[in-house]
mmCIF file as Biopython writes it, N, C-alpha, C and O atoms, coordinates in Angstrom:
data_model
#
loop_
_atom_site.group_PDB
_atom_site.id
_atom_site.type_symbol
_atom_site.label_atom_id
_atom_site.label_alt_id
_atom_site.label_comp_id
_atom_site.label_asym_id
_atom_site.label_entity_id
_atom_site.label_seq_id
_atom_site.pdbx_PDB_ins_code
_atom_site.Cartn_x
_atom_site.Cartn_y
_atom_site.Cartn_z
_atom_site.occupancy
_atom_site.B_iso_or_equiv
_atom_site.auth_seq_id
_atom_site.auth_asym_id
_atom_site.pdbx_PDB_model_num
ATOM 1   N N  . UNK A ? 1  ? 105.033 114.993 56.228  1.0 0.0 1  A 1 
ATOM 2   C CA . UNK A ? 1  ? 105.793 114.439 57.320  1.0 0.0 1  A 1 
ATOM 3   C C  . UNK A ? 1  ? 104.894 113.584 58.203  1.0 0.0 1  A 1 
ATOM 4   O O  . UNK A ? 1  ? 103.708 113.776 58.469  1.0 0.0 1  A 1 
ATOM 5   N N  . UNK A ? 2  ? 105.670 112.633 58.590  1.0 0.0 2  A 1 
ATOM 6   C CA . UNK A ? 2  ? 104.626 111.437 59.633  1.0 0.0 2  A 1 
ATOM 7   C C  . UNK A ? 2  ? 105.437 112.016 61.187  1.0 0.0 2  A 1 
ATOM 8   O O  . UNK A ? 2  ? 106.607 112.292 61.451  1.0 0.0 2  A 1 
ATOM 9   N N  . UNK A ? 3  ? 104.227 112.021 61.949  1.0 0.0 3  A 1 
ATOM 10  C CA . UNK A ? 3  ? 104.679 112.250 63.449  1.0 0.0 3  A 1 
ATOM 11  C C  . UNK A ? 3  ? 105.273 110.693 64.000  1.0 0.0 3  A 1 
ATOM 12  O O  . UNK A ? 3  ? 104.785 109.580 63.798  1.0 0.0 3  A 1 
ATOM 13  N N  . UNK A ? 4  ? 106.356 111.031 64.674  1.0 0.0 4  A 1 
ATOM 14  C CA . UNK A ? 4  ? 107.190 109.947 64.680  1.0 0.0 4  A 1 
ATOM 15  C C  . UNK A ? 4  ? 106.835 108.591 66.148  1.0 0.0 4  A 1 
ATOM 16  O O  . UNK A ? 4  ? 106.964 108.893 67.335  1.0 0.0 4  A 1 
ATOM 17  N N  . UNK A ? 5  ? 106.598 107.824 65.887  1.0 0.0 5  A 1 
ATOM 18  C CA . UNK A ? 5  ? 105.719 106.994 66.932  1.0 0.0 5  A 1 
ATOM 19  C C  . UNK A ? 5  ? 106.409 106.757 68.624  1.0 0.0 5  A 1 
ATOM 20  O O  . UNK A ? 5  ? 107.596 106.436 68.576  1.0 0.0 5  A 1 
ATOM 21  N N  . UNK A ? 6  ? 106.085 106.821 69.429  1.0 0.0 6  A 1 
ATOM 22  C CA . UNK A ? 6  ? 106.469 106.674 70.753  1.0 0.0 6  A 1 
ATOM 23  C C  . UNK A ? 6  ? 107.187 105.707 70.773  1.0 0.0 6  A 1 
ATOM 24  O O  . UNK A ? 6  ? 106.556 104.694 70.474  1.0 0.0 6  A 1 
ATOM 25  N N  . UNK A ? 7  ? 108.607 105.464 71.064  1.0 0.0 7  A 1 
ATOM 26  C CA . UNK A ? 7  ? 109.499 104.163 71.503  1.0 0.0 7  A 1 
ATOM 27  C C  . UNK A ? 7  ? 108.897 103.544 72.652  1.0 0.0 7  A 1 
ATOM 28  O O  . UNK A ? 7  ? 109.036 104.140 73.720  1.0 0.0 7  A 1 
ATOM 29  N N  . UNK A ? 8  ? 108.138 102.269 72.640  1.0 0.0 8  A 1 
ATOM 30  C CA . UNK A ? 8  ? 108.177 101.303 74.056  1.0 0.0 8  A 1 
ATOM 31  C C  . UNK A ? 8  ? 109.520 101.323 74.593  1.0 0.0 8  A 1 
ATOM 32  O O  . UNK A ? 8  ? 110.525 100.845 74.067  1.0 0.0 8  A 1 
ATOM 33  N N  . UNK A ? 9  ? 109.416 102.003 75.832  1.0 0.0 9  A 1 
ATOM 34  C CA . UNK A ? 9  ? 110.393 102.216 76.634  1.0 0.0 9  A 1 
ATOM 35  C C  . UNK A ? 9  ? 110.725 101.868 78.503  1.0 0.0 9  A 1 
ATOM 36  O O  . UNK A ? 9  ? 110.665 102.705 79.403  1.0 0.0 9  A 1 
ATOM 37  N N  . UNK A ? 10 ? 110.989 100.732 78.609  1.0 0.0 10 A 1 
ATOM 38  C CA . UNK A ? 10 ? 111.141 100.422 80.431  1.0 0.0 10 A 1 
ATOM 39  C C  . UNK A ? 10 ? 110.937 101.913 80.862  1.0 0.0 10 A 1 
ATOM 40  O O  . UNK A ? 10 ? 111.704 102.748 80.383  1.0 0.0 10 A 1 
ATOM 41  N N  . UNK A ? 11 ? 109.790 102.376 81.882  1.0 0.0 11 A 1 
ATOM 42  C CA . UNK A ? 11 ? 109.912 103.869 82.759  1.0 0.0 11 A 1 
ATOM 43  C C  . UNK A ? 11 ? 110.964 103.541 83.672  1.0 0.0 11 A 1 
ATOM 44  O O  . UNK A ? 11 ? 111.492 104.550 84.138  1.0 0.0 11 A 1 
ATOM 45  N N  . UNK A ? 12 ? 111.579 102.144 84.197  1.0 0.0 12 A 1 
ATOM 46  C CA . UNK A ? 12 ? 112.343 102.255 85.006  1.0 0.0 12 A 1 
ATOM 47  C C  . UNK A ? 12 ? 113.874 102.314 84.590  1.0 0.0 12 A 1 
ATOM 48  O O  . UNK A ? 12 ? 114.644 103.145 85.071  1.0 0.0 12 A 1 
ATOM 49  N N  . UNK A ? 13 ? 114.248 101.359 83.651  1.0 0.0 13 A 1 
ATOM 50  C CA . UNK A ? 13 ? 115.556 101.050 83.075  1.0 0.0 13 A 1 
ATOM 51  C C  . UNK A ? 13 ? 116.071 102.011 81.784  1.0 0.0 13 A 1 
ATOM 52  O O  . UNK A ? 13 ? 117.186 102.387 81.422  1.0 0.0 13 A 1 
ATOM 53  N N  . UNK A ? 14 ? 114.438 102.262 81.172  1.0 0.0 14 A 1 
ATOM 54  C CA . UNK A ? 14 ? 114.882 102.894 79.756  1.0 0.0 14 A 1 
ATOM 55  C C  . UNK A ? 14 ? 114.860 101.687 78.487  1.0 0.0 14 A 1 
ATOM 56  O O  . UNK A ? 14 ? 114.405 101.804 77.349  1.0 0.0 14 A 1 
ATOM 57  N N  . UNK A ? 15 ? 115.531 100.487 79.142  1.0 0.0 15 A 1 
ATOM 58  C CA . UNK A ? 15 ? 115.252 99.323  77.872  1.0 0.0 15 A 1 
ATOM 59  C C  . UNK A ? 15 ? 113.808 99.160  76.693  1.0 0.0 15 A 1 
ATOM 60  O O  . UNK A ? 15 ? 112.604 98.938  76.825  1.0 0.0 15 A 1 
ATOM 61  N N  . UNK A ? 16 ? 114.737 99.411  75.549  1.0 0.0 16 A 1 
ATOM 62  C CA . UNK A ? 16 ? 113.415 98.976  74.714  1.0 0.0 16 A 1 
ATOM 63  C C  . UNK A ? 16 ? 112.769 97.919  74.902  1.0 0.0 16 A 1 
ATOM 64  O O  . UNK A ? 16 ? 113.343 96.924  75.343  1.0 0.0 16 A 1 
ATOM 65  N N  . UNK A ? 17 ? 111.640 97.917  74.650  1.0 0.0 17 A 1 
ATOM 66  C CA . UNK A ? 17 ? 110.516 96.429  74.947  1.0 0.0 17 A 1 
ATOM 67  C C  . UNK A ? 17 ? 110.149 96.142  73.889  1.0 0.0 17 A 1 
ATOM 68  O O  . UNK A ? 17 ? 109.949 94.929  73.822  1.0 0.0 17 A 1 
ATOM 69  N N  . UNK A ? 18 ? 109.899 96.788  72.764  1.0 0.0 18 A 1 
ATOM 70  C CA . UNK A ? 18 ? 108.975 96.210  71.758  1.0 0.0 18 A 1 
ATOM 71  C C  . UNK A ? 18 ? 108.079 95.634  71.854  1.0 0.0 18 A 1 
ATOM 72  O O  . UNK A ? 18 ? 107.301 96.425  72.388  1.0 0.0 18 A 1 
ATOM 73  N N  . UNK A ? 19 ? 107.284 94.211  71.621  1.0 0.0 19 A 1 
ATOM 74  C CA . UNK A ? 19 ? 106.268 93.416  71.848  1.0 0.0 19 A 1 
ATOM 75  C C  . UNK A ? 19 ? 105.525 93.522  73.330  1.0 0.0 19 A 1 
ATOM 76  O O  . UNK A ? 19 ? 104.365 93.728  73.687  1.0 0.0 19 A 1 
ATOM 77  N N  . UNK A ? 20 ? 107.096 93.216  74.180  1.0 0.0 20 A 1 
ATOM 78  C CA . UNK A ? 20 ? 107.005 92.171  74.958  1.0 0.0 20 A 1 
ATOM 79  C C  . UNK A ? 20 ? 106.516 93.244  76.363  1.0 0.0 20 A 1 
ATOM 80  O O  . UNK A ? 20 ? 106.602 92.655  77.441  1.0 0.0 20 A 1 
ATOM 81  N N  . UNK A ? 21 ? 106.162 94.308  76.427  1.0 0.0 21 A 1 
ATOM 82  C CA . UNK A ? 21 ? 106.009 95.296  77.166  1.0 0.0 21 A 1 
ATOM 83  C C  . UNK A ? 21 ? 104.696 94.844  78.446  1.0 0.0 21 A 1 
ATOM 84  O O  . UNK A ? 21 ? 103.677 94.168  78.307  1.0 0.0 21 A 1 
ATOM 85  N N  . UNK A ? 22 ? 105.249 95.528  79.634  1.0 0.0 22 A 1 
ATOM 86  C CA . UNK A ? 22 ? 104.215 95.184  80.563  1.0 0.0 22 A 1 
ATOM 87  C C  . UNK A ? 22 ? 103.564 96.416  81.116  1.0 0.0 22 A 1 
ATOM 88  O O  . UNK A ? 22 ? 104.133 97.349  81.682  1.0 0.0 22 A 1 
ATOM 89  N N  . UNK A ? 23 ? 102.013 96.252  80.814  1.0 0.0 23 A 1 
ATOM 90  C CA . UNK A ? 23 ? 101.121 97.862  81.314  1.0 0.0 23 A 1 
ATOM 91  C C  . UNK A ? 23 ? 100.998 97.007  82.876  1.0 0.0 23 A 1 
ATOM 92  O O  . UNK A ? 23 ? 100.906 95.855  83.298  1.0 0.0 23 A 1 
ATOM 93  N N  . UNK A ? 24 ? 101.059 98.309  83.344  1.0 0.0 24 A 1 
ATOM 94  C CA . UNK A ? 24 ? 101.229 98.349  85.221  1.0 0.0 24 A 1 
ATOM 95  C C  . UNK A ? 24 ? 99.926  99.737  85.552  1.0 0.0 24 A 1 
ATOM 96  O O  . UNK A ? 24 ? 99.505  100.804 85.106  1.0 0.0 24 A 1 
ATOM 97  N N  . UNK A ? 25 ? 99.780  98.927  86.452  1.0 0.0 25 A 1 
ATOM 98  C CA . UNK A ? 25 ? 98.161  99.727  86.833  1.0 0.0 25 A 1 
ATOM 99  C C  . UNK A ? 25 ? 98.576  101.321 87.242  1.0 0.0 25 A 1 
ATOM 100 O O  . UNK A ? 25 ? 97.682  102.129 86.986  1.0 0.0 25 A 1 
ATOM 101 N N  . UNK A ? 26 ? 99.636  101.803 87.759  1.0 0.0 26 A 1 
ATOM 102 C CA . UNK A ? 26 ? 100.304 103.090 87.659  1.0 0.0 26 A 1 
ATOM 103 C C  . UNK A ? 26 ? 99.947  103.586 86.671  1.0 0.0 26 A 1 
ATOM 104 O O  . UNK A ? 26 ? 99.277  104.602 86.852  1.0 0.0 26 A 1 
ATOM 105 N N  . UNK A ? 27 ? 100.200 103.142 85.086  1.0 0.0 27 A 1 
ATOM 106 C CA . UNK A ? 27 ? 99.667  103.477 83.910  1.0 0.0 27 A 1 
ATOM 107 C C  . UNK A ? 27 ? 101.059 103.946 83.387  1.0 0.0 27 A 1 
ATOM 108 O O  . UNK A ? 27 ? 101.157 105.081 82.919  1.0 0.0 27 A 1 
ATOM 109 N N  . UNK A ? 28 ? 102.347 102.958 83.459  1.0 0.0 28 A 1 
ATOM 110 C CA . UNK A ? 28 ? 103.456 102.827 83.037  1.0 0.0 28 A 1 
ATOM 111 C C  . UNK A ? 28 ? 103.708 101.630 82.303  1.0 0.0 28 A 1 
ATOM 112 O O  . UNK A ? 28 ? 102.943 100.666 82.276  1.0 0.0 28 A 1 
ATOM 113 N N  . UNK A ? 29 ? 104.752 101.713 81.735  1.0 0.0 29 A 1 
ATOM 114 C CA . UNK A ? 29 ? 105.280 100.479 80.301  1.0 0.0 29 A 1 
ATOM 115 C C  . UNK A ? 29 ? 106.012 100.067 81.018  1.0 0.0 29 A 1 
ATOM 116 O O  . UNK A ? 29 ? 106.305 100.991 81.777  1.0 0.0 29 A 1 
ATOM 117 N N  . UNK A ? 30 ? 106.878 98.627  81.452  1.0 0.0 30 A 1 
ATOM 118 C CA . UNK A ? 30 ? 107.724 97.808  82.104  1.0 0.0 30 A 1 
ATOM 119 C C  . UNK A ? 30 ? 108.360 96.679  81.269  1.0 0.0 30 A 1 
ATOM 120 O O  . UNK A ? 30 ? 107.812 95.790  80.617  1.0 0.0 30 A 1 
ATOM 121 N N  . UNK A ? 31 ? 109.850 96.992  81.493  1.0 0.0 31 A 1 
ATOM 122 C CA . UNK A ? 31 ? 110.285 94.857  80.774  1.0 0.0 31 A 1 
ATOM 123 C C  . UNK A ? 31 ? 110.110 94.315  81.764  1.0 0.0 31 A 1 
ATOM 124 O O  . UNK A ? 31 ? 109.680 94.835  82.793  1.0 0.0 31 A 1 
ATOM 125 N N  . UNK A ? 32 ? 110.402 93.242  81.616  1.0 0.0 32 A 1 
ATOM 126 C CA . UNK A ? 32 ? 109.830 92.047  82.041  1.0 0.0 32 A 1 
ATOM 127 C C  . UNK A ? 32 ? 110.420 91.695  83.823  1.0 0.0 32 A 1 
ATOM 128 O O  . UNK A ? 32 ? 109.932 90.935  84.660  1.0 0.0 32 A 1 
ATOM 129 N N  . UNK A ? 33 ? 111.662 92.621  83.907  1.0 0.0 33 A 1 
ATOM 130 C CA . UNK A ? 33 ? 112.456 92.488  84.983  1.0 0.0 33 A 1 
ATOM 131 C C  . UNK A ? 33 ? 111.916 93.374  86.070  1.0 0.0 33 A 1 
ATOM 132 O O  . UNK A ? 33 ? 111.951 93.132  87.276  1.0 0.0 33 A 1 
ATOM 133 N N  . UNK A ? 34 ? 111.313 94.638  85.368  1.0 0.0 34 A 1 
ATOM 134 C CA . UNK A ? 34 ? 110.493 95.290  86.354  1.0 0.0 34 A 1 
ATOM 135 C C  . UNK A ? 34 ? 108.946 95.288  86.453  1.0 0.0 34 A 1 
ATOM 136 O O  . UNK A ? 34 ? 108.467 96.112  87.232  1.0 0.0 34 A 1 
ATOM 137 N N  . UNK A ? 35 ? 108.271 94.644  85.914  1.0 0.0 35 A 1 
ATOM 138 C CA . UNK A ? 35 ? 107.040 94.285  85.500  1.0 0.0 35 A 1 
ATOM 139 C C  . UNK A ? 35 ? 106.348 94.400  87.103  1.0 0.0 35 A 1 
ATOM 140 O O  . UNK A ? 35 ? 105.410 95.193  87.188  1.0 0.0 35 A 1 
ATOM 141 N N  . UNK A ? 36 ? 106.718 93.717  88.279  1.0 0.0 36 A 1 
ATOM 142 C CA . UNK A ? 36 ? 105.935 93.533  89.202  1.0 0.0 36 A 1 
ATOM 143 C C  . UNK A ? 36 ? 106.211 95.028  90.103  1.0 0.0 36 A 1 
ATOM 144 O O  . UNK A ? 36 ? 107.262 95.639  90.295  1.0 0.0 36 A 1 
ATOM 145 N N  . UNK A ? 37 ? 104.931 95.293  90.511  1.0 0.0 37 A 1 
ATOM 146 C CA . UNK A ? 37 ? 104.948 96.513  91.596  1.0 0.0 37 A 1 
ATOM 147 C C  . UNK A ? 37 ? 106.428 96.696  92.505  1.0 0.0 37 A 1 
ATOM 148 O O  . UNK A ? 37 ? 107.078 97.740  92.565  1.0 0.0 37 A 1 
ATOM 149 N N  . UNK A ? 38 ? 106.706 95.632  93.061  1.0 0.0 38 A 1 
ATOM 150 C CA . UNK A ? 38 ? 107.866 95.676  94.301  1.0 0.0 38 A 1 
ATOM 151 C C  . UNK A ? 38 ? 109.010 95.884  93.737  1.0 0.0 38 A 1 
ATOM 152 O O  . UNK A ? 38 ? 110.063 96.159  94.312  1.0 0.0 38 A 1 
ATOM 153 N N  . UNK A ? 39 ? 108.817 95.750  92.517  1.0 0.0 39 A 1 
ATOM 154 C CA . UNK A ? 39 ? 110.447 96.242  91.236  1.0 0.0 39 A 1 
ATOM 155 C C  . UNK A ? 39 ? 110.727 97.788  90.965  1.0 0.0 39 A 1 
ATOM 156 O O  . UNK A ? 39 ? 111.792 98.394  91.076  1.0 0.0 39 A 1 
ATOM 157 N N  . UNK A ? 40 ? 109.187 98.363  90.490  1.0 0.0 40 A 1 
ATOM 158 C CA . UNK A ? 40 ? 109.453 99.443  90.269  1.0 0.0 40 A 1 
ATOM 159 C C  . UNK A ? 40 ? 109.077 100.599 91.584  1.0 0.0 40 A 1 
ATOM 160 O O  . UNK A ? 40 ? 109.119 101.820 91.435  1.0 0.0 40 A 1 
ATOM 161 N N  . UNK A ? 41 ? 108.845 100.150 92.398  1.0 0.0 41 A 1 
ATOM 162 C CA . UNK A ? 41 ? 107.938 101.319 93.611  1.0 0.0 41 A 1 
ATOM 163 C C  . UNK A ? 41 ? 106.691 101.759 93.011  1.0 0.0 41 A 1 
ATOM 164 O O  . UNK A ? 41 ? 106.628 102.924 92.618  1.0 0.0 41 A 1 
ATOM 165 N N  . UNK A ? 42 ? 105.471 100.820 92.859  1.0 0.0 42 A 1 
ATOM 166 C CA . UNK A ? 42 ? 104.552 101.038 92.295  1.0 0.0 42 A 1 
ATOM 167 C C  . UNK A ? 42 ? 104.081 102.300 93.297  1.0 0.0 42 A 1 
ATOM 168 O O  . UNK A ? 42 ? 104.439 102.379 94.472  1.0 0.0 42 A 1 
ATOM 169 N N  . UNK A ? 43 ? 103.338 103.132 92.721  1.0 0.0 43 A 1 
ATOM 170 C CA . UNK A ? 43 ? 102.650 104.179 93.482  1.0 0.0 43 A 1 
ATOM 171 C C  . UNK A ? 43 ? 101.206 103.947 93.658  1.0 0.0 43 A 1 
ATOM 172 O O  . UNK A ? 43 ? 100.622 104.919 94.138  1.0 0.0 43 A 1 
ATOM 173 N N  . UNK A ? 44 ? 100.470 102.916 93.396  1.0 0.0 44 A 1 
ATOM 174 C CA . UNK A ? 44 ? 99.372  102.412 92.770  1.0 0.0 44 A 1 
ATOM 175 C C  . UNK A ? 44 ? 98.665  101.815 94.180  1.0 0.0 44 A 1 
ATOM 176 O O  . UNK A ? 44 ? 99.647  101.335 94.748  1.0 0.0 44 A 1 
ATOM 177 N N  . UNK A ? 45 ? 97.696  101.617 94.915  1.0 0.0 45 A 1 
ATOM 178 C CA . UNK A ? 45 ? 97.342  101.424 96.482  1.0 0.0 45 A 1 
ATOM 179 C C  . UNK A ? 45 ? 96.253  99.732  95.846  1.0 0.0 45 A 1 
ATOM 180 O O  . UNK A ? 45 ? 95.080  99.499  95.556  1.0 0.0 45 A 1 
ATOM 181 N N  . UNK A ? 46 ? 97.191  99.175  95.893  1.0 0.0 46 A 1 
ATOM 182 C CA . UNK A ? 46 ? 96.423  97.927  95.469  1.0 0.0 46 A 1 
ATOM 183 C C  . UNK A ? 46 ? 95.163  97.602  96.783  1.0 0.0 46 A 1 
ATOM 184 O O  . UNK A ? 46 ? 94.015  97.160  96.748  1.0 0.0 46 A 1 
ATOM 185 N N  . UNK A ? 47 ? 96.036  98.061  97.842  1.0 0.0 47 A 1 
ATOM 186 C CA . UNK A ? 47 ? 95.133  97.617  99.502  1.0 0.0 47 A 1 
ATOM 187 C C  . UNK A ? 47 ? 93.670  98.365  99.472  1.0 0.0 47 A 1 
ATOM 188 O O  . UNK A ? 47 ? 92.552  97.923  99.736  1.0 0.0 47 A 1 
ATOM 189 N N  . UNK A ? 48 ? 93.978  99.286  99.172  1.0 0.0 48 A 1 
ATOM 190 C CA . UNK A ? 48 ? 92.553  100.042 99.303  1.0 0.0 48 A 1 
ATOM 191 C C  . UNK A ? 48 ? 91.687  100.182 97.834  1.0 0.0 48 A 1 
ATOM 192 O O  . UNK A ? 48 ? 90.775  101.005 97.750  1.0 0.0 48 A 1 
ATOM 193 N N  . UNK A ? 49 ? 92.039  99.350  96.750  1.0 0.0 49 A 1 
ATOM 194 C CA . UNK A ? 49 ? 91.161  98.653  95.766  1.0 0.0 49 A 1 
ATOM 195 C C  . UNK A ? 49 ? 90.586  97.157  95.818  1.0 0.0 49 A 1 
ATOM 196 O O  . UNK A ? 49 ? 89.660  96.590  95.238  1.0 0.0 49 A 1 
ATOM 197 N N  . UNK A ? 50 ? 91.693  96.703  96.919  1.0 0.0 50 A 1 
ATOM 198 C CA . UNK A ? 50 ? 90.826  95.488  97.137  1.0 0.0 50 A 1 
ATOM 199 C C  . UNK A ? 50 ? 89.934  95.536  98.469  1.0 0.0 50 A 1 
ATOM 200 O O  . UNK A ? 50 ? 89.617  94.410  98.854  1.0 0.0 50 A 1 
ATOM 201 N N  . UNK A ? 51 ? 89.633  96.211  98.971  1.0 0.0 51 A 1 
ATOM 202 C CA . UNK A ? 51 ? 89.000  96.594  100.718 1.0 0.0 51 A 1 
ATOM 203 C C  . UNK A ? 51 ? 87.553  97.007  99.621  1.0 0.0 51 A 1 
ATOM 204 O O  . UNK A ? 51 ? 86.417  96.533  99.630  1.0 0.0 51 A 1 
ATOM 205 N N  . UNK A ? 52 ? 88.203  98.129  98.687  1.0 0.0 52 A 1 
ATOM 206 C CA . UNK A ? 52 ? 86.585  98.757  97.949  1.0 0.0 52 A 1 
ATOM 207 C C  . UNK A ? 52 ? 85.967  97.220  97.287  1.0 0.0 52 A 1 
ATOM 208 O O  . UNK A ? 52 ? 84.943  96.637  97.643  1.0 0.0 52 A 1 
ATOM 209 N N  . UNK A ? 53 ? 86.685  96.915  96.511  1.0 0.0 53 A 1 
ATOM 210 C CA . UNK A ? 53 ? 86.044  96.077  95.690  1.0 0.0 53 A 1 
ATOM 211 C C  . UNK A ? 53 ? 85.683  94.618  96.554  1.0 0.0 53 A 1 
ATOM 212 O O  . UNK A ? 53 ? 85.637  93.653  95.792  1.0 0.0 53 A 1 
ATOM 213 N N  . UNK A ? 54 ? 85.518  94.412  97.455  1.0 0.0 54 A 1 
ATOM 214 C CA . UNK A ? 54 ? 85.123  93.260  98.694  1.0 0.0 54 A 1 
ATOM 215 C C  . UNK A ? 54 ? 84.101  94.487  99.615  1.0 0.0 54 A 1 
ATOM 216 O O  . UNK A ? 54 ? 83.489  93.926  100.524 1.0 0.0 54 A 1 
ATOM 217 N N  . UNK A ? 55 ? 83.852  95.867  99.540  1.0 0.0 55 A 1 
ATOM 218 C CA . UNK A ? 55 ? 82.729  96.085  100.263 1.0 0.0 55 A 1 
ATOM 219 C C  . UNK A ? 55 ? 81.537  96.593  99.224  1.0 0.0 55 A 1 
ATOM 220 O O  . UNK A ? 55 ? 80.405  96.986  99.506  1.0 0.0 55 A 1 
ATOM 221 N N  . UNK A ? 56 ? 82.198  96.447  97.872  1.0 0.0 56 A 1 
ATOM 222 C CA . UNK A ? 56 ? 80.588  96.598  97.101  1.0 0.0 56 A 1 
ATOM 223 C C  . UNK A ? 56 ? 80.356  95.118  96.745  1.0 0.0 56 A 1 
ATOM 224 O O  . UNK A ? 56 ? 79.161  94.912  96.535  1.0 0.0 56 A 1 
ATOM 225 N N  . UNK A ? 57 ? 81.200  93.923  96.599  1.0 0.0 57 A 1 
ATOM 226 C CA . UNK A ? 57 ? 80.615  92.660  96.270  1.0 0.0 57 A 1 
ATOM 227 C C  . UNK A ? 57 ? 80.180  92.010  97.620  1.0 0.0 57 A 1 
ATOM 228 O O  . UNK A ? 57 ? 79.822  90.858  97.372  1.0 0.0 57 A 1 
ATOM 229 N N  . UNK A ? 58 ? 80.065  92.294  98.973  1.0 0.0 58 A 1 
ATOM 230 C CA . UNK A ? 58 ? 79.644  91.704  100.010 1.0 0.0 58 A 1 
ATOM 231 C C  . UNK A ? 58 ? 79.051  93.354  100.703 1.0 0.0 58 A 1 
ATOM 232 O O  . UNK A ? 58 ? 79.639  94.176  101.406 1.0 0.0 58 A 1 
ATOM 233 N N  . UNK A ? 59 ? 77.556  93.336  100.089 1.0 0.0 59 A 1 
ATOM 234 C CA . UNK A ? 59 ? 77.031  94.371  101.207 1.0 0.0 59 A 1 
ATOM 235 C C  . UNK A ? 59 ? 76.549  93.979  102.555 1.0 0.0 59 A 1 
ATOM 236 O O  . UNK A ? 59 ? 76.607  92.910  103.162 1.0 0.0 59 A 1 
ATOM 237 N N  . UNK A ? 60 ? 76.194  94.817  102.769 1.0 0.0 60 A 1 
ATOM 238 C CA . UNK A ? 60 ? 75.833  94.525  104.519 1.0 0.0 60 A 1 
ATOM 239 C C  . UNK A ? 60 ? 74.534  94.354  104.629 1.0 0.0 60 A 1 
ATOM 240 O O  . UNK A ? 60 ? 73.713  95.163  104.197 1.0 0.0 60 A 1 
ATOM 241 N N  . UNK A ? 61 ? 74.142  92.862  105.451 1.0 0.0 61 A 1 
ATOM 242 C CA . UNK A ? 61 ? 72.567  92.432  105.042 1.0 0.0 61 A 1 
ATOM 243 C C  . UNK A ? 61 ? 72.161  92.775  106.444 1.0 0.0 61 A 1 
ATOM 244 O O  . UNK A ? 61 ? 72.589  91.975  107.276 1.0 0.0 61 A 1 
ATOM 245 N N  . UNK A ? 62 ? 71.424  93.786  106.924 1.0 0.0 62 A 1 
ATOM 246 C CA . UNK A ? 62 ? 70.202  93.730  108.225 1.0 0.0 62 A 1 
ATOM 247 C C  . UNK A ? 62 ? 68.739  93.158  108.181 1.0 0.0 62 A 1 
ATOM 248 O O  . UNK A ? 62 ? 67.753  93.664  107.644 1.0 0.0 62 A 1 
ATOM 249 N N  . UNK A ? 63 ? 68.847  91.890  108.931 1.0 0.0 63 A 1 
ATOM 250 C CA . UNK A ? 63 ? 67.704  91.581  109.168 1.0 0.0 63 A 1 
ATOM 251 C C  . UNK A ? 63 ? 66.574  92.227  109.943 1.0 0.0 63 A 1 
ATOM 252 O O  . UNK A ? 63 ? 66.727  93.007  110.882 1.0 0.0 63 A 1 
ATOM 253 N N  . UNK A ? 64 ? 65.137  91.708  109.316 1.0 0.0 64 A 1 
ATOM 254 C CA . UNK A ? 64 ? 64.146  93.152  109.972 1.0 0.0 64 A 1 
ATOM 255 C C  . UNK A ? 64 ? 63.734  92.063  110.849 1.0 0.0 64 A 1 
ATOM 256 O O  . UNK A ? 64 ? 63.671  90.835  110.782 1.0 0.0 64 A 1 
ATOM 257 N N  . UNK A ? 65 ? 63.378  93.337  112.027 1.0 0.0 65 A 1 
ATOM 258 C CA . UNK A ? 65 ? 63.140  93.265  113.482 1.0 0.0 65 A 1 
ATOM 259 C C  . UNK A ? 65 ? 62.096  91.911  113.723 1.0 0.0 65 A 1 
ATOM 260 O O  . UNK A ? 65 ? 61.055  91.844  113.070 1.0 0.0 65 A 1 
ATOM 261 N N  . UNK A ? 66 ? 62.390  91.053  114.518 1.0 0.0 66 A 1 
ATOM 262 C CA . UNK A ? 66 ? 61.077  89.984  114.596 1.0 0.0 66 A 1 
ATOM 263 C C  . UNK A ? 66 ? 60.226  90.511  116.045 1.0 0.0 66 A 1 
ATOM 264 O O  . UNK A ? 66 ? 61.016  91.072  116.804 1.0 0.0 66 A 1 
ATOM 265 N N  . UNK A ? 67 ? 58.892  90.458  116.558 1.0 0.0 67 A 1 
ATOM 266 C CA . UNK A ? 67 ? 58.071  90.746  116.622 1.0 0.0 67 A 1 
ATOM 267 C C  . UNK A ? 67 ? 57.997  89.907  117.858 1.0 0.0 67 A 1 
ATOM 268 O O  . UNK A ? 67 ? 57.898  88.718  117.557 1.0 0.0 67 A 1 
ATOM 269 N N  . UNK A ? 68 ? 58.012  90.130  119.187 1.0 0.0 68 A 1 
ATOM 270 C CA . UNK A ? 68 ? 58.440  89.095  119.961 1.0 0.0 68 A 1 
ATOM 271 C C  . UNK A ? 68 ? 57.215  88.651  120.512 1.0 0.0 68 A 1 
ATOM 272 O O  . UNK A ? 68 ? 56.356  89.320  119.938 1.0 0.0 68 A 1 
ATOM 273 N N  . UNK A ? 69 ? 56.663  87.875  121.324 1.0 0.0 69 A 1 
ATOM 274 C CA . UNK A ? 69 ? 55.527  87.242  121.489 1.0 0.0 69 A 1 
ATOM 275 C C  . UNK A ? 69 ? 55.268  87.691  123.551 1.0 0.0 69 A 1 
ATOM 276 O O  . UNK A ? 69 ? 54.279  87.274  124.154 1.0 0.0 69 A 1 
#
């Protein structure tokens, strides 16, 4: 016996997708109608992945003390 393969399935509608399926950073399958976050109620905090990822590519530079005369 073959274990029978997972149907691509809309998590929101249920519609089959076949091909045309959209992975959503939630770590859900989407057609094409619910594909964007504001369609399905993404649960996914896009705000506070882009705040992280802008404070490790811009660290914080302190200049050393100058030496006053």
């Amino acid at each position: 016996e073959k274990p029978k393969q997972k149907k691509n399935r809309c998590f929101t509608c249920r519609k089959k997708i076949g091909l045309t399926g959209f992975d959503c950073r939630c770590g859900n399958l989407f057609c094409a109608i619910h594909r964007y976050s504001d369609m399905h109620a993404c649960p996914y905090d896009y705000k506070a992945e882009a705040a992280e990822k802008i404070r490790k590519e811009n660290p914080v530079v302190i200049a050393e003390k100058i030496q006053k005369l």
